[in-house]
N, C-alpha and C positions, 0 to 999 in steps of 0.2 A: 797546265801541262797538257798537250795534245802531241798526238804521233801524226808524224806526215810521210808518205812512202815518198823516197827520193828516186829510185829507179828499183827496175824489177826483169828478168830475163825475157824477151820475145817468144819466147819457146816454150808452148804449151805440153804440162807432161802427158797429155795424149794426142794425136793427131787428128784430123779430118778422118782420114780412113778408117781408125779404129771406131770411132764415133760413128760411120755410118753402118762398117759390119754389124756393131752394139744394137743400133735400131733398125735393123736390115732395110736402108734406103740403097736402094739401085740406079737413082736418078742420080744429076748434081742438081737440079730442080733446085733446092734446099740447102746446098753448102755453106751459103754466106749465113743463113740463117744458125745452123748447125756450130761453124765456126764460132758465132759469138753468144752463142750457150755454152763453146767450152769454155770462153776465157768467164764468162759470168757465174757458169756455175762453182767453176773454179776460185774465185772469188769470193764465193760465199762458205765453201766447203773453208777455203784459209780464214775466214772469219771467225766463223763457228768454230772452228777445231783449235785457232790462232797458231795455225802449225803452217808454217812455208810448203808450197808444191813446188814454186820453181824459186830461184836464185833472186834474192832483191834485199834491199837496204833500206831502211826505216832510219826518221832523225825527229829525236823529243829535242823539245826547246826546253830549259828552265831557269828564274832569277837566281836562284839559290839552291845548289846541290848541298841537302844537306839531310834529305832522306832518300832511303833504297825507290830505284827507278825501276821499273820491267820493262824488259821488252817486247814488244808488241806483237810479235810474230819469234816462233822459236822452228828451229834450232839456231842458236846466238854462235854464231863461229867467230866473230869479230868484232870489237866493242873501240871506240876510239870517244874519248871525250875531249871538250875543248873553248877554251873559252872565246867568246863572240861579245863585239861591240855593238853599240846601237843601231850600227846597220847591219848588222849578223854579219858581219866578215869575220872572217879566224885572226884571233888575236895569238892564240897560244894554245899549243896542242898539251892537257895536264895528264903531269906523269901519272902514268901507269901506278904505282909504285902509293898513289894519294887515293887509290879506290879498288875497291875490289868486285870482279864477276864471276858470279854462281852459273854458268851453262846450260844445267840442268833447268834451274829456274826460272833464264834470264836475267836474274838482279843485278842491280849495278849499285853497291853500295858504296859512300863516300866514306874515308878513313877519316877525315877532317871538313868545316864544311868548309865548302868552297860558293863563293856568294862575289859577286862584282862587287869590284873597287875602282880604283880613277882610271884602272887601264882595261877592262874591259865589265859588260852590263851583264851578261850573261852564263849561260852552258849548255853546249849543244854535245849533244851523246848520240853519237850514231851507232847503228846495229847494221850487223849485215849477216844475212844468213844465206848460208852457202846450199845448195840441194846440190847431189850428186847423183841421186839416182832417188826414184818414189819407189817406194812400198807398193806391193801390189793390189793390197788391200784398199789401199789411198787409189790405185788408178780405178778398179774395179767400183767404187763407190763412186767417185768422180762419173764416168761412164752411167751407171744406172742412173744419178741424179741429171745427166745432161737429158734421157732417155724419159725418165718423171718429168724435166719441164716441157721438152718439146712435145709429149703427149695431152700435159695442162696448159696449152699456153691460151692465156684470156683469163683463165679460171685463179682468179683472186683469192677465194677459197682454199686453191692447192700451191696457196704464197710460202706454206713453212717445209723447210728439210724433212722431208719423210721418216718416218719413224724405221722404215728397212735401211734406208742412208745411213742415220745416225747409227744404226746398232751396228754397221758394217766396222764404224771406225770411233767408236764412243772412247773404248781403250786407251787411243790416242790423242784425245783433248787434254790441253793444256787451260789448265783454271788459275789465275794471279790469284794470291790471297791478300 
């Protein structure tokens, strides 16, 4: 069972601008560079925390639903399962009504298993999490962590999320059990 992101919004929850006030750059010298520390740190901040910043959708494959699934990235606003043939096309969208999702959790538990038979091989469970606005404490950490790499960049050593980072938004991690 692996999570693959299927799509994810273009629109980073901080801007250029804000990123340059953050590290008070006057030039655009650095913008490109600037630009893809946001989406990277960004990236890493949703790993670590497994909390969505912006709006995207995630989809687990599996043979046999027939234990609780997480999903990969929360807040879960949208759960669709379904089952898929050998060449992953949708065979049939399974009622709602055959599984149940915890929100809070992510879980996607099955009420019965559901395992491929001669009409289709699999189960595809998509998530989709909706962001509607960041927390500011989420933008604020994002920002100093853009402001930590682009101060460290080369240095290997200052490869992990900074311990000011994490304590900004620690509250806010999401741990599967």
């Amino acid at each position: 069972m692996s999570a693959s992101l299927v799509s994810r919004s273009a629109v980073e929850p901080i801007n250029l601008q804000q990123a340059k006030d953050y590290l008070r750059l006057e030039t655009d010298d650095e913008d490109a560079l600037v630009t893809r520390l946001i989406t990277s740190c960004r990236l890493e901040l949703e790993k670590w925390l497994k909390v969505a910043f912006v709006t995207q959708a995630w989809r687990v494959l599996v043979d046999v639903f027939d234990t609780p699934v997480y999903a990969p990235i929360m807040p879960v606003t949208a759960v669709v399962v379904t089952a898929i043939d050998s060449e992953g096309a949708y065979t049939d969208v399974i009622d709602a009504a055959d599984y149940s999702v915890d929100r809070n959790t992510g879980r996607v538990r099955p009420k019965t298993v559901i395992r491929g038979a001669d009409d289709f091989d699999g189960v595809q469970i998509d998530f989709t999490s909706t962001v509607t606005a960041l927390d500011d404490d989420l933008k604020t950490a994002l920002l100093e962590l853009v402001a930590y790499r682009y101060q460290n960049r080369g240095n290997i050593e200052a490869s992990a999320i900074p311990a000011t980072v994490k304590a900004m938004v620690q509250h806010l991690r999401h741990v599967s059990v």
